[in-house]
Structures are given as C-alpha cells and as structure tokens.
N, C-alpha and C positions, 0 to 999 in steps of 0.2 A: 760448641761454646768457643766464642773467641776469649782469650785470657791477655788485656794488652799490657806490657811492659809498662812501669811508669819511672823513671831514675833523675838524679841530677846531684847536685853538690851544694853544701849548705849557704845560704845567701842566696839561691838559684833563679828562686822563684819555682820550684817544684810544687812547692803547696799549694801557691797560686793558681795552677793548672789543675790542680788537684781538687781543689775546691769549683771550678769551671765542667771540669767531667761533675762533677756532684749535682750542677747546675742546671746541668743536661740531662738531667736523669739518670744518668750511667751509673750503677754503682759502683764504688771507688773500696778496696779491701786493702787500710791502712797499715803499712807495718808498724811504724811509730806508737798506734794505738794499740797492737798488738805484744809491742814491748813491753811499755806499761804496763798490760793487765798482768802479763807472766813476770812482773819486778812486784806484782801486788803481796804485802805480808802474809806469809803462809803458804805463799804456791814454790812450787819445786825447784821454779826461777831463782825465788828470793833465797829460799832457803842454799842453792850452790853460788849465788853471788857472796852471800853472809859468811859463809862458810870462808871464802879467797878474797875476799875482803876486810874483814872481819867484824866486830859491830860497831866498829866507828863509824861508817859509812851512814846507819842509822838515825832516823829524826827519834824526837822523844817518845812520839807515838810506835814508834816502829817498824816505821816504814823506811824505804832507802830513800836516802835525802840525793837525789837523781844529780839538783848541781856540784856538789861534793865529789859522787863517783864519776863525772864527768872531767871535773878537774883531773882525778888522779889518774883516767885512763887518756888523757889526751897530753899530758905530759910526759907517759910511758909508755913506749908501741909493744911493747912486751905486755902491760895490764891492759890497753885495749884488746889486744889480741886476744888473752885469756879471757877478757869476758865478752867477747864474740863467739868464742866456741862455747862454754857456758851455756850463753843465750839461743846459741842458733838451733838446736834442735826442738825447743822451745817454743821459739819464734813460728820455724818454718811447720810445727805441728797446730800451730794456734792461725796459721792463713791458711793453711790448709781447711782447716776447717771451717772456717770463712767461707770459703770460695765453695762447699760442700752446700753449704747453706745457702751461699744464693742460684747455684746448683737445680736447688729443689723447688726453690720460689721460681725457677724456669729464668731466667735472667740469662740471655745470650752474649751478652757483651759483659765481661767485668773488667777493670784496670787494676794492677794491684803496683799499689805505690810505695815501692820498696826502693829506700836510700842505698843500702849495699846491694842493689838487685846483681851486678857483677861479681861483684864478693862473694856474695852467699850461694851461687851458683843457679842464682832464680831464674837469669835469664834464659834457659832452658825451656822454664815451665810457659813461654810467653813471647805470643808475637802478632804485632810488632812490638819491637821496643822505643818507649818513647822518650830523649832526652833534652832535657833542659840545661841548655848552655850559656855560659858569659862568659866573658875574658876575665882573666884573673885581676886585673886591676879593680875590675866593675864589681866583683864576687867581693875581694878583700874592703872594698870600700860601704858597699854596701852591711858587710858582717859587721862590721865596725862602727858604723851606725846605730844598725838595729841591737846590739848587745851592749854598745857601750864600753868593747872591748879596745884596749892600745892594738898595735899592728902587730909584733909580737905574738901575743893572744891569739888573734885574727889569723895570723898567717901561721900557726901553730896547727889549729882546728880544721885551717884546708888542706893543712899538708897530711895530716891523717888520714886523707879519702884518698879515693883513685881520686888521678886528674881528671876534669871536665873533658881537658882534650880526647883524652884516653875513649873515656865515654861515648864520646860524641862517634869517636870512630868502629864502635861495638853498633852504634845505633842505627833503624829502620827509617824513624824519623826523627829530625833536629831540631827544636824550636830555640830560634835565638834571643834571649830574654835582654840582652843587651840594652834595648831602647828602651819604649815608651810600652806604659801598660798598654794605649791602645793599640801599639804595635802585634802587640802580645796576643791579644786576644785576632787579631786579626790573621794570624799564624793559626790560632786554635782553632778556627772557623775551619780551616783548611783538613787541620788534624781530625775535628769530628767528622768532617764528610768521609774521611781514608777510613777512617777505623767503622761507619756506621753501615758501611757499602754491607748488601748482603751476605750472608756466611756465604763459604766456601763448603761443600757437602762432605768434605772430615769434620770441620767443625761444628757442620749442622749433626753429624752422630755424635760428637761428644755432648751436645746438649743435651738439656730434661726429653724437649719434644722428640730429638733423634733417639733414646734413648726407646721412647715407647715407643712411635714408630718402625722400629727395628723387632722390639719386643710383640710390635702388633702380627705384624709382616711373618715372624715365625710361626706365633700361632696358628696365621690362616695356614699357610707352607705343611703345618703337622695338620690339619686338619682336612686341606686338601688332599694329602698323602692316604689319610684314613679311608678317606672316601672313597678313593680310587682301586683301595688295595682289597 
C-alpha cells in the first residue's frame, strides 16, 4: 500500500487538490473530517475539550460551536497547543482507522490529507509527501478574501501553522498554487502520474493483495514441507 502525504497551509489550495485525488478515484483519508466527528457531542474528544474549555465554547444544542473555539485557540498558542494534544490521539486513532478500512476494501494507493501532517508527526506514516505552496502575500490575500477577515486576523491564523516555506522543504513533491487554477491542475497531472506509477514490492506486501499473497505462499511452503517429510 502506498499511503501519500497530502499537507499545505490555510488559503493553500490544499483542498483543492484534495478534492482532484477524489476526482481521480484515489481515495482521500480526511483529517478535517476526522476532527469533526471526534468534536461530535458525547465522544471522548468532546467530552476532554469541554472539560479545558469549558461550556462556554458550547452551541445551545450542545455541540462546540467550532468558530468560537477557534477564535480562542488562534489568539492563544498556549490553548491551541492544548487542544492539539487533546485532540491528537483522537485524531490520529480515527485515520488510523480510515486507512484500516480502506485497507480491506484492497485500495493500493490512499492520500491522507492532514493540515498538521508535520506537527503531528504523520509524516512518517507516508510517502511521498505532497505540499501545496504559495507566497505569503498570495496565502494572506487570498485568506482575507475568502473569510472576510482584516490582515491582522489573516496574518494571525498563518502565523499559527508551520510556514509553507518550511513545508515545502520537508517535501517529496511541490505544487506551486501560486497562479492559475489551470496552472494548478496542470502540476496535478504530473503529481498523479508520480504517485500512480506501479507499487514498489514493500509496498505491494503492505497491501490487502500482498497481505494474502504472502499468507498464500506460506501455506503452499507448510504444505510442501508435509509432503516432503
């Protein structure tokens, strides 16, 4: 199984690409989506944010009212921090089990598209790594667009993340999102051809099919041994 890196910083265009592998068939193993469900009312998420937060954070129904807590941990690198460690064993037990699942539906190539993949120490579990870059002027201009945020704001929320530059220099491959969507895509043509090339034969054992394969091969192995003895 190939497991590819997917990273970038907010304004990126990281979704974009994300949604492009989705296009393609590739299944994509969201961490975003994975946050959410463990912030869901009642899971062990909510319950250790609620707990360091405390229920102010709370919509009327009960749930964490997600812009709120974002306000207060992007103002504070102390409460972001706290509630990354909170979250992250969480997180990373809920893509984990993602990746298990499609795993079993035999699926040789997955992307798993995680914002903190450096942070979180995911870049380990995955390679290549694949990062979506822009200058910071193109990043801050763009955030401030799309939120509707002043510069301040904007330049608050990138300063919270690793840098891009940073990223780009951890990474296998670069997509420069800088231009033109169709610039964009025309990068990604390049990136599915790299990542769709045949496994490599560790990664073909890590697969469903390497897994029985393997498990076939023994059997004959014991059974030729019986035979023989």
């Amino acid at each position: 199984m190939r497991i590819v890196g997917l990273t970038g910083g907010i304004a990126s265009g990281k979704s974009t690409v994300s949604n492009l592998f989705k296009a393609h068939g590739i299944p994509v193993v969201d961490a975003d989506i994975v946050a959410r469900n463990v912030l869901k009312k009642g899971t062990g998420g909510w319950k250790k944010v609620v707990a360091a937060f405390s229920e102010d954070i709370l919509l009327d129904n009960g749930e964490v009212d997600r812009a709120k807590l974002g306000q207060i941990v992007f103002a504070v690198p102390e409460k972001r921090q706290l509630l990354n460690r909170l979250l992250a064993p969480f997180i990373s037990r809920g893509i984990l089990m993602e990746v298990i699942k499609l795993w079993i539906k035999g699926c040789s190539i997955i992307v798993l598209d995680v914002p903190l993949l450096f942070e979180a120490k995911m870049d380990k579990w995955t390679k290549p790594i694949v990062v979506i870059w822009v200058d910071p002027e193109t990043q801050l201009q763009r955030l401030m667009t799309r939120d509707g945020s002043t510069e301040e704001e904007a330049k608050s929320r990138i300063n919270a993340q690793m840098s891009l530059d940073l990223k780009r220099s951890k990474a296998d491959i670069v997509i420069d999102n800088t231009s033109s969507l169709e610039a964009l895509h025309e990068q990604f043509q390049k990136v599915l051809t790299e990542i769709t090339k045949p496994l490599t034969w560790i990664e073909f054992m890590l697969s469903r099919n390497g897994a029985f394969l393997a498990l076939f091969s023994t059997f004959v192995s014991v059974a030729i041994f019986k035979k023989s003895s």
